[in-house]
N, C-alpha and C positions, 0 to 999 in steps of 0.2 A: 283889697279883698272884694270879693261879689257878693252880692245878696245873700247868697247858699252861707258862706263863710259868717257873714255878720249876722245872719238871724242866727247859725247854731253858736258863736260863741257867747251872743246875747242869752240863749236858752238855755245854757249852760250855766254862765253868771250868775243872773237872777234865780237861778233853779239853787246853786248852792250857797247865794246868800238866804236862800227861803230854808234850806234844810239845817245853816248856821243859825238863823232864829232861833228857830224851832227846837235844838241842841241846848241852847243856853235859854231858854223861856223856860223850860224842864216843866213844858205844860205838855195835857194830855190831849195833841190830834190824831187821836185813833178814835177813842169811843167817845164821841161828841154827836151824836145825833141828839141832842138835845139841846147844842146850841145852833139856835135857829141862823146868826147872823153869816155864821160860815158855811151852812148848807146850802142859805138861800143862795149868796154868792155864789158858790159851785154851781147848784141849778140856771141864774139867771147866765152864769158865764158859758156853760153847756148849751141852753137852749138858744141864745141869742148870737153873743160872737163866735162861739165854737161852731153852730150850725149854720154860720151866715156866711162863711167861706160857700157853702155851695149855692149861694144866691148868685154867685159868678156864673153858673148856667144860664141863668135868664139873658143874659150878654150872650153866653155862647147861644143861644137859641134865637136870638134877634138877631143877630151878624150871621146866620148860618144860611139865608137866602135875603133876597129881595122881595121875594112874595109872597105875599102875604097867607096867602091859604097852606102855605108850604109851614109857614115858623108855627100858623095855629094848630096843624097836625101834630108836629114835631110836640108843641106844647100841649095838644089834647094825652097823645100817649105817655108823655113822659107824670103829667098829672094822675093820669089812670093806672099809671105803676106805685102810685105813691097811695092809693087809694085800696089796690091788691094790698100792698104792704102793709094798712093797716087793718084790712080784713082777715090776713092769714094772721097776724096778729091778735085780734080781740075772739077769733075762732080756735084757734091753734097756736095757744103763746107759746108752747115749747119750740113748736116748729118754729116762728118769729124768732126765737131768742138765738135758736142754732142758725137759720139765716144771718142775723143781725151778726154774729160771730163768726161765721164761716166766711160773709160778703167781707169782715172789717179787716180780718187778716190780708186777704189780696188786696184789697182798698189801702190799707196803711201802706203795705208791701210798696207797690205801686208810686203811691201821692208821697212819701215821703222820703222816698230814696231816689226818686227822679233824675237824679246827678248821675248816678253812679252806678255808668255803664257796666264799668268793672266786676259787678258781684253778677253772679247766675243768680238763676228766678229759684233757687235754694236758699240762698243766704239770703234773698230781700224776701221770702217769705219764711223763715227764721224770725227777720226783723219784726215784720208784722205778727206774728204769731204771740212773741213777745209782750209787744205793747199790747194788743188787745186782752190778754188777760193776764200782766202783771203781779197785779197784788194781789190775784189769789196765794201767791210761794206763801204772802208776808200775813194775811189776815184772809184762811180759807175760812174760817165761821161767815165772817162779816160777806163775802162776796157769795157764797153758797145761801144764806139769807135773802141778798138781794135779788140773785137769780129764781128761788122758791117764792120771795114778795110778785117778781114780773109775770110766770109763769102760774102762779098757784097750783105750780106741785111741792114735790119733797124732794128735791134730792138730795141724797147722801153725803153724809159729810166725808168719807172716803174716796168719793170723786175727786175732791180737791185737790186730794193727794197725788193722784192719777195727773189730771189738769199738770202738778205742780212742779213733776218729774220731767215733763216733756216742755214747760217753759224754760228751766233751768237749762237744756239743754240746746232748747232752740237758740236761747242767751249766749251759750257758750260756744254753739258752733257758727253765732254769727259773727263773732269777734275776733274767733278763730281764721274764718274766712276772710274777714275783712283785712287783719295782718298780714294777712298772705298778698292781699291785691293794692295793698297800700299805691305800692309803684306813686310815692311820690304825690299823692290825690290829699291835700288837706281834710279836702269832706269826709273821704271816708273815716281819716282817723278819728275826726271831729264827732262822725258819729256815734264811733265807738263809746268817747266819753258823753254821745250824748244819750246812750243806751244805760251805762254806770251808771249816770247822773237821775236817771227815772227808776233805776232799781234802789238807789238811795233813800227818794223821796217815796218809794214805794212801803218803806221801812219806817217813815218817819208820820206819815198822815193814811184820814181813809180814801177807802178805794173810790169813790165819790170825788172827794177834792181831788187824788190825784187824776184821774180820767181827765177834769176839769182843766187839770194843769197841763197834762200831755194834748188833749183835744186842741183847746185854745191854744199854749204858748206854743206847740208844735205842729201836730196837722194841720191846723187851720192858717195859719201863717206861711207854710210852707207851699202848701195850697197854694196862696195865693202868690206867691211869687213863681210858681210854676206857671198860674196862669197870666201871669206879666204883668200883676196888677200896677194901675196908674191911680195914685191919691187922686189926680184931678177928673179923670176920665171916667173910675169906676166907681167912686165913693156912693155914686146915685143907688147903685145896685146892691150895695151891701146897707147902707143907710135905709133904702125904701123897704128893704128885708127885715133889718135890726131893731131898728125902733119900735116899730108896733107889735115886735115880739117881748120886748122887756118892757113896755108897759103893760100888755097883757098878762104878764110873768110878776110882774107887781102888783097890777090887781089881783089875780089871782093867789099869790100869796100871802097879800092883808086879807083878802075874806073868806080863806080859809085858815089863818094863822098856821100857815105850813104846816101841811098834811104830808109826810115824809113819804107813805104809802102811794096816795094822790099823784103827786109829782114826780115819782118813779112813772108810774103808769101812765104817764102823757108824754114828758118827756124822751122813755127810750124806744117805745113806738113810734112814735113818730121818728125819731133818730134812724131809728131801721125802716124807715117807709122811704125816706128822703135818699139814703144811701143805695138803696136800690135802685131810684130812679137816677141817682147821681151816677153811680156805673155804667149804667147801660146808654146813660147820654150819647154817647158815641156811635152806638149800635143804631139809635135809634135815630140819629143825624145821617147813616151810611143807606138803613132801610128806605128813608119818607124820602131820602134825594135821588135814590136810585130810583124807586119805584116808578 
């Protein structure tokens, strides 16, 4: 099997021996914001390895020329989009949250079905559409909350609903598509069940931990094996990224004793500053070399 194959049957394994747990623990992982040890988890695992998949740009931005005033350009704008991003942000968090939504659906679409030539740019943005707001179907309070905590508006609990109709959909007509193009492609099947398998655990925990678990055990993995990662070659780039983000992430959560508020608001702005600048990578490799 290849990479593709073994990381989704790994994501898949682990994924329903976590939701078999969870089935016979007949404990309650929905409304747990008051246990700190599983939130923090989620956070540290969000901000640190989930977002360290895109420390693999700093590679692509050093290997992108020989010279030097070239890679600092490339590196001045792509930092200065991360900086936009958290301007429209702390100005305009509505706007921020529909970027950070609007950019993740192409972004997952994209980073995560990379295999598979096979589906139109319909069914892999189905996919993405998907995954990026899941578990509102399973728990619209809870994510309609979190969205009102980011932004410091109101919105209606009847949006969910709205939201809720058109992920079911998007769900159903990617799986639909994908039976169709099977033609023999293990991946695609694979990720059929690996779309089940995130609607399951979407039912079983919160929107928080799962994000956690679709981020890390899936996009950021997947990530990384699109961009050819080498344990021995690249570990410098996700390591000199990693670490001083989860220690920063642990101070910060003993000397605030997890502020659940707090940690939303550092967090997924930043998440949406990073991802802007992580799209347009490309763009902005094709502009400073041509120029």
């Amino acid at each position: 099997m290849n990479k593709i194959i073994n990381h989704q049957v790994a994501f898949i394994f682990f994924s329903e021996l976590l939701i078999l747990y969870i089935f016979l623990s007949k404990e309650n992982f929905i409304d747990y914001f008051n246990v700190n040890p599983v939130i923090m988890l989620s956070f540290i695992l969000i901000g640190s390895i989930g977002v360290s998949h895109g420390a693999m740009d700093g590679k692509v931005i050093w290997q992108s020329s020989k010279n030097f005033s070239i890679r600092l350009r490339i590196l001045i704008i792509y930092l200065s989009l991360i900086l936009i991003g958290l301007m429209i942000w702390y100005v305009l968090p509505l706007l921020g949250l529909f970027l950070l939504i609007f950019m993740s659906v192409f972004h997952f679409a994209e980073s995560d079905l990379f295999f598979a030539n096979d589906l139109n740019l319909f069914a892999k943005l189905s996919w993405g559409l998907s995954v990026t707001l899941l578990p509102i179907v399973f728990h619209p309070a809870e994510v309609i909350d979190i969205f009102n905590l980011l932004t410091q508006s109101n919105l209606p609990l009847h949006f969910a609903s709205f939201i809720s109709v058109l992920i079911l959909l998007s769900s159903i007509f990617y799986i639909c598509v994908s039976i169709v193009n099977l033609k023999n492609r293990s991946e695609i099947m694979l990720s059929i069940f690996e779309l089940l398998t995130l609607i399951l655990l979407a039912t079983f925990v919160h929107p928080v931990t799962w994000f956690a678990i679709y981020f890390c055990g899936l996009h950021g993995i997947r990530a990384l094996i699109r961009n050819n990662f080498k344990l021995k070659n690249d570990v410098f780039w996700l390591a000199g990224f990693t670490i001083p983000v989860i220690i920063f992430l642990l101070y910060f959560l003993q000397n605030n004793h997890f502020n659940l508020p707090n940690n939303m608001l550092i967090i997924f702005p930043t998440l949406a500053s990073l991802t802007i600048a992580h799209m347009c990578l490309k763009k902005i490799l094709l502009i400073v070399k041509n120029y």
